[in-house]
N, C-alpha and C positions, 0 to 999 in steps of 0.2 A: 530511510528509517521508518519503521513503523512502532506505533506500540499503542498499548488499550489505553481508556481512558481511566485515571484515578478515582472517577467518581462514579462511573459505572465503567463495568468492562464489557458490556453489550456495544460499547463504543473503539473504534479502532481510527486513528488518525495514521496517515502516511503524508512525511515531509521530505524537504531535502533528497528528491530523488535526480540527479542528475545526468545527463550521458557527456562522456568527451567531446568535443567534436567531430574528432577522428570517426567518431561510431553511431552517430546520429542517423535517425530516416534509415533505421535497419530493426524497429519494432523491439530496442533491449527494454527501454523504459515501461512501453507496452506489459512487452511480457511479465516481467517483474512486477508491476501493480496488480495486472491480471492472477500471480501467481499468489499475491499478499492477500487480494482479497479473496481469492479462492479457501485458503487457509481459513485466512478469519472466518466465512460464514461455515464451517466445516468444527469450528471454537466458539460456536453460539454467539460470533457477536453479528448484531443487527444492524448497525449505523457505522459508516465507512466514510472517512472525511478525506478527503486530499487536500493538503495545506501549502 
């Protein structure tokens, strides 16, 4: 899950990102963060937290 922050939204937290195990050590979770924070600096935000 990701989402901006309520108090500025130059802020972007990503939590709760999980892989099965079945599908681990195959770059999903990678890519996926890669893809979120791609977005966000593309929606002005500046600060990217992984929680």
């Amino acid at each position: 899950m990701a989402f901006r922050g309520q108090d500025d939204p130059g802020e972007m937290y990503i939590q709760d990102n999980v892989t099965h195990p079945d599908h681990r050590r195959h770059g999903i979770t990678r890519a996926l963060i890669e893809t979120v924070a791609h977005r966000g600096k593309t929606r002005a935000v500046y600060e990217q937290t992984l929680l």
